[in-house]
ZAMARGU-4260 file (C-alpha; in steps of 0.2 Angstrom, whole numbers, plus 5000, padded with zeros to 4 digits):
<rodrens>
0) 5092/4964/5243 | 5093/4974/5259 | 5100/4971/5274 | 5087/4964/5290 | 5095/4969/5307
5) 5089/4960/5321 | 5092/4969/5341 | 5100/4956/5355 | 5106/4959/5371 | 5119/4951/5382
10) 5114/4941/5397 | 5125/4931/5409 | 5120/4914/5399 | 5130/4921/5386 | 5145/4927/5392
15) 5161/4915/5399 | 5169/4917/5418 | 5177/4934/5413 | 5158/4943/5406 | 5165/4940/5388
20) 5151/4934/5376 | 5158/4916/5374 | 5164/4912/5355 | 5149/4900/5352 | 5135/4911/5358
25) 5140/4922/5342 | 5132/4907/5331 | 5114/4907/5341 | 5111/4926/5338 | 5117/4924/5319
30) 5105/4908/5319 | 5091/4919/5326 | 5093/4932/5317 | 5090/4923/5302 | 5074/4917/5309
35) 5070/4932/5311 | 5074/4936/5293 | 5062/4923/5286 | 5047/4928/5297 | 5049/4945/5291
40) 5047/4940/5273 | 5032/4930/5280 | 5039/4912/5283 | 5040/4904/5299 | 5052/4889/5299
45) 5040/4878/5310 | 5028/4880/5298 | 5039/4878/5283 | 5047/4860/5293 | 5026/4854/5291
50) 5021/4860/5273 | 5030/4858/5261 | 5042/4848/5272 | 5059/4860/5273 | 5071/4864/5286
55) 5086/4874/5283 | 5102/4868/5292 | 5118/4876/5291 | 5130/4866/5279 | 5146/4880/5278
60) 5150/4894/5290 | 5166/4905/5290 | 5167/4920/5304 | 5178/4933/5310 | 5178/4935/5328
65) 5184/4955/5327 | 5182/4962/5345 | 5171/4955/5359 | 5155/4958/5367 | 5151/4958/5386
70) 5137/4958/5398 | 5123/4969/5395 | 5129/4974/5378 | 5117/4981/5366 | 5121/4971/5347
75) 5114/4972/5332 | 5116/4956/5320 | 5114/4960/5303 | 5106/4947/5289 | 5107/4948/5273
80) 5105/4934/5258 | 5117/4937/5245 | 5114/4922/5233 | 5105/4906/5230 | 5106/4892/5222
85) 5091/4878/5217 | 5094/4871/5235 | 5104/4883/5247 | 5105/4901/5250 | 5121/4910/5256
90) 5123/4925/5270 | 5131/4939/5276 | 5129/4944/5291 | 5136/4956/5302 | 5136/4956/5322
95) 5139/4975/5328 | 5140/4988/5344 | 5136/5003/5340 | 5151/5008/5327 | 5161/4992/5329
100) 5160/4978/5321 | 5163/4963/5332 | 5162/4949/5320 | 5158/4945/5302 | 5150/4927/5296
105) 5149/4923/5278 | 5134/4905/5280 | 5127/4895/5267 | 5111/4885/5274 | 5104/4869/5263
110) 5084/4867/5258 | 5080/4850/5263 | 5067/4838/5265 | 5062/4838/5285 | 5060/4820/5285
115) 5075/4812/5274 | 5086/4826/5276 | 5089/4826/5258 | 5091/4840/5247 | 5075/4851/5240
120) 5073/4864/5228 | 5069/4880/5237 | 5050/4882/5233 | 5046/4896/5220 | 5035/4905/5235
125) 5052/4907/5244 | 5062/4911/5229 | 5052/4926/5225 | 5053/4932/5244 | 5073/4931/5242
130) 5070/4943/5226 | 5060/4954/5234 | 5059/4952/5252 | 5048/4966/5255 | 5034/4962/5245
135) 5028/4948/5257
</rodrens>
């Protein structure tokens, strides 16, 4: 699968006193940029949480905070599934500035029912998407 790249900016909501992206603000673009991800292979999560009753929350999340970003930076966070199981799918992602890297997230998000919060089987419609992305 290839990567999805998604374009953010820094605003001053983002940043701490000092016009440093704080270290939490990394998690929204990476979240967003897996929304992003799943719209571009045709899904939108709202719709998803209504029929057939999924939501997709993060259950594990390792990063690597590797330089910082500051106000009005230009990043680029990266998404790309790297494996999947009958009820999660794992990420890589990246979070760049031009050349450098800034962090590194490894997160693996559960399918679960958006009522009982229980686990659910990925549906086979999402399944085939994760193969191949770019058919849909």
């Amino acid at each position: 699968m290839s990567a999805f790249s998604w374009p953010v900016r820094v605003y001053w909501e983002d940043t701490d006193a000092g016009g440093v992206v704080y270290y939490a603000t990394y998690l929204r673009f990476l979240e967003r940029a897996r929304t992003e991800w799943l719209r571009s292979c045709g899904f939108s999560q709202q719709a998803l949480a209504q029929d057939p009753g999924i939501i997709f929350p993060v259950v594990n999340l390792r990063i690597q905070y590797k330089r910082p970003a500051r106000l009005d930076d230009e990043l680029l966070v990266s998404c790309e599934a790297r494996s999947q199981g009958a009820t999660a799918i794992s990420f890589a992602q990246r979070i760049s500035a031009g050349a450098h890297t800034l962090a590194e997230a490894e997160v693996q998000v559960a399918c679960v029912d958006a009522g009982t919060f229980r686990p659910k089987r990925l549906p086979s419609f999402l399944m085939n998407a994760l193969v191949a992305p770019e058919a849909h």
